[in-house]
C-alpha positions in Angstrom: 70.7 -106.1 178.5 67.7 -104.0 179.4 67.8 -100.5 180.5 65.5 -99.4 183.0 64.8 -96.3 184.8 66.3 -97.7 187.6 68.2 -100.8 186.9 69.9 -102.7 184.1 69.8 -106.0 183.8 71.7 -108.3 182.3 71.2 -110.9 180.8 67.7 -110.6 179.7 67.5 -115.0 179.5 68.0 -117.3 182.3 70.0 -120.1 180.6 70.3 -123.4 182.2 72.2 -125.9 180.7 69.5 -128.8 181.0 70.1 -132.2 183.0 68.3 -134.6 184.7 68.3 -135.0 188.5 70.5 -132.4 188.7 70.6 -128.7 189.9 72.0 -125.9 187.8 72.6 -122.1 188.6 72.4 -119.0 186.5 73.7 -115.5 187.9 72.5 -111.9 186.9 73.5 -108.8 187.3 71.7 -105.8 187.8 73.4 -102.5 188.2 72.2 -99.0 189.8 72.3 -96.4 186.9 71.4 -93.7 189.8 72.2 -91.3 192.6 69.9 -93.2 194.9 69.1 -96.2 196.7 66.9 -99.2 194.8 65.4 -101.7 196.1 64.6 -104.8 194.0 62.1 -107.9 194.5 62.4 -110.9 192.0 59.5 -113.0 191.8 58.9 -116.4 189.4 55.5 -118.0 188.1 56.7 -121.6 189.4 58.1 -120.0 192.7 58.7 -124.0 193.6 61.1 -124.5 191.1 63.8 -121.9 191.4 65.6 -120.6 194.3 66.7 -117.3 194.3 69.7 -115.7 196.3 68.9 -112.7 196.9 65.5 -112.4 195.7 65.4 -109.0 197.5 67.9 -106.7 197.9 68.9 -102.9 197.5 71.3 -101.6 195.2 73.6 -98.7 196.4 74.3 -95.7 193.8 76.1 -96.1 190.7 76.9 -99.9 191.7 75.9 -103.6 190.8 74.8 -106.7 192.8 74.6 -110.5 191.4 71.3 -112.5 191.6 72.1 -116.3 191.6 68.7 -118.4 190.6 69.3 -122.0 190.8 66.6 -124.3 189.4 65.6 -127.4 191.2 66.6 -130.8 189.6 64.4 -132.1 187.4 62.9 -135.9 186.7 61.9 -135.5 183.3 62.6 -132.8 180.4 59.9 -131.1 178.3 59.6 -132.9 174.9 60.8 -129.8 172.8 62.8 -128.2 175.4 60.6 -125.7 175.7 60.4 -123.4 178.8 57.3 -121.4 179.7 58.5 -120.0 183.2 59.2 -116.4 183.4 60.7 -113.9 185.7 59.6 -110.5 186.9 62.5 -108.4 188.6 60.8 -104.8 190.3 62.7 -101.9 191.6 61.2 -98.7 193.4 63.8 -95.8 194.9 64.5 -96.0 198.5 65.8 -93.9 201.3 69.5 -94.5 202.3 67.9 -95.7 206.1 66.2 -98.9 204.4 68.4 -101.6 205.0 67.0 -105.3 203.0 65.0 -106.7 206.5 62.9 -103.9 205.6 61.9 -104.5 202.1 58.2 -105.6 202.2 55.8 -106.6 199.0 53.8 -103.4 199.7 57.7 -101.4 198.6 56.4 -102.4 194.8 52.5 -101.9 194.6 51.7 -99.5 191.9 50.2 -96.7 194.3 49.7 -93.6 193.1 52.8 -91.1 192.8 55.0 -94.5 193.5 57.0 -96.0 190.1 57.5 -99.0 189.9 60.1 -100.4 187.6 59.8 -103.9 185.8 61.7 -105.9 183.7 60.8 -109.3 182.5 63.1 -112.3 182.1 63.0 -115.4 179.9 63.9 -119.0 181.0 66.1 -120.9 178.1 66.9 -124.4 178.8 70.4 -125.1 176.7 72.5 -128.1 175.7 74.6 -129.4 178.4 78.3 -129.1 177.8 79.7 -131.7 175.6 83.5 -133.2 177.4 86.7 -132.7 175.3 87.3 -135.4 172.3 90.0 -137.5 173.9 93.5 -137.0 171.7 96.4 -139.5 172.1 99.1 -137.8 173.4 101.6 -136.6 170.5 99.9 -137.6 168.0 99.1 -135.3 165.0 96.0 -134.9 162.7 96.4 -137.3 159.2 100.0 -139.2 160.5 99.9 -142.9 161.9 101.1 -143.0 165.8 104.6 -143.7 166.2 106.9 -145.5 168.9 110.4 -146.1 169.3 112.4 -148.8 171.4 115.8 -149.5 172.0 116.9 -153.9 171.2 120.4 -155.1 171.7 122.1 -151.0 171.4 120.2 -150.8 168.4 117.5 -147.4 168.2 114.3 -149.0 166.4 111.5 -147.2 165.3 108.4 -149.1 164.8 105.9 -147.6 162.0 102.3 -149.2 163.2 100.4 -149.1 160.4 96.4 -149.8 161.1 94.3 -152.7 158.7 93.2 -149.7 156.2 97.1 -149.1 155.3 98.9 -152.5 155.1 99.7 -152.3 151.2 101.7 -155.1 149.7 104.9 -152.5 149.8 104.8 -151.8 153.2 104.6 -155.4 154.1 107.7 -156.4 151.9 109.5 -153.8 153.2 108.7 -155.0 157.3 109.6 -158.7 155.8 112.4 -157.4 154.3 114.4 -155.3 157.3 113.6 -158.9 159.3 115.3 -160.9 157.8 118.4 -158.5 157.6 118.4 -158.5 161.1 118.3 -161.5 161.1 121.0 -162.2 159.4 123.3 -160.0 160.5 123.1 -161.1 164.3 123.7 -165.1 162.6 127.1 -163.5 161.1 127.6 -161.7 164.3 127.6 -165.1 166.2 129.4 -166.6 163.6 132.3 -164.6 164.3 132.5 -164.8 167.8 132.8 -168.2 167.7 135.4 -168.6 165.0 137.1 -165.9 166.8 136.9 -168.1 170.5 138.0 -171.1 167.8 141.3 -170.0 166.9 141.9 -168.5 170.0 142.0 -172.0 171.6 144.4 -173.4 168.8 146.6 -170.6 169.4 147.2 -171.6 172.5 147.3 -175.5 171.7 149.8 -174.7 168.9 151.6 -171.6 169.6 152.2 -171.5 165.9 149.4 -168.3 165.3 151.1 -165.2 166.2 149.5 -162.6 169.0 149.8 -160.3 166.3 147.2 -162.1 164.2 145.0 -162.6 166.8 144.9 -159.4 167.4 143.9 -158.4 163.8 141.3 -161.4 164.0 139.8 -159.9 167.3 139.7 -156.3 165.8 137.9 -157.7 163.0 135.3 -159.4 164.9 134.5 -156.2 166.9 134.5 -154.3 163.7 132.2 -156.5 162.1 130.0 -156.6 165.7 129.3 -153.1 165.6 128.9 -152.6 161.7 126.1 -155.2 162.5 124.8 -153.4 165.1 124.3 -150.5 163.2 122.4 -152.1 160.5 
């Protein structure tokens, strides 16, 4: 921030976040520290490169007023990023009539009894912003991603575990729940069909009593759902 006489600006740097073939914007802001009208005038050493909105203006007592200088895209970069252009903003006290059409260059010639204020302003060129690291949704810092599905009734939760983490444990122990499952949905089916079995010889026979079957048919759907909680 500088403080002049008449106006402070801030910031004292133009910093443009540097990119190729494309134009980029910086704002100031200078502020009236007075009772009285200023008028300002900005003016560049590449005057080709930079448009600036206002680059005159006048600032009314005790308030502020943005300057917006937007550099020109580029083709090529300076090999150490390096910017030599500089800025030069001058204010002069006004009368409350002058309106901005009637700011001319003779407003801020050094004439005698006439003060001229100056402040000088740096061009930066800075790194342009760098996108947000994508994160999987969920997921925590130092824990493997995890996913659960539903099979048969049966909640299953799936461990994935990348090529730097398949120890010998881990894999018995994914071999291991397999064949269990397995297994239990051959017993499962084993009983189902015993169950249909002597269903059908009941009713060939009629020697089993429905009491029996009954006890069978609970049985089966006792077992069913043991095994599907496995």
């Amino acid at each position: 921030m500088s403080f002049g006489e008449l106006l402070t600006v801030e910031p004292l740097e133009l910093k443009f976040a540097f990119e190729l073939k494309k134009q980029i914007s910086c704002s100031l802001q200078v502020s009236n520290n007075t009772e009285n009208h200023v008028a300002f005038k900005v003016k560049t050493t590449n005057p080709k490169k930079y448009c600036v909105r206002p680059n005159t203006g006048i600032v009314l007592p005790r308030s502020t007023c943005d300057i917006v200088v937007t550099m020109q895209a580029q083709k090529e970069a300076p090999s150490d990023m390096q910017c030599r252009d500089k800025f030069l903003l001058q204010s002069v006290v006004t009368t409350p009539v002058v309106t901005p059409k009637d700011i001319t260059a003779e407003m801020f010639t050094k004439e005698q009894g006439r003060i001229v204020d100056e402040c000088k302003l740096k061009v930066v060129y800075t790194a342009p912003p760098q996108p947000p690291s994508p994160v999987a949704e969920g997921s925590e810092e130092g824990s493997p991603p995890r996913t659960s599905a539903v099979e048969n009734g049966t909640e299953v939760t799936r461990l994935f575990v990348d090529s730097h983490d398949k120890s010998p444990e881990v894999r018995s122990l994914v071999s291991k729940l397999t064949e269990e499952k397995v297994a239990a949905t051959h017993r499962s089916n084993k009983l189902r069909q015993e169950l249909e079995l002597l269903k059908r010889e009941s009713n060939k026979s009629g020697g089993v009593s429905t009491v029996i079957v009954l006890i069978i048919g609970l049985m089966g759907i006792l077992l069913g759902y043991l095994v599907k909680r496995t």
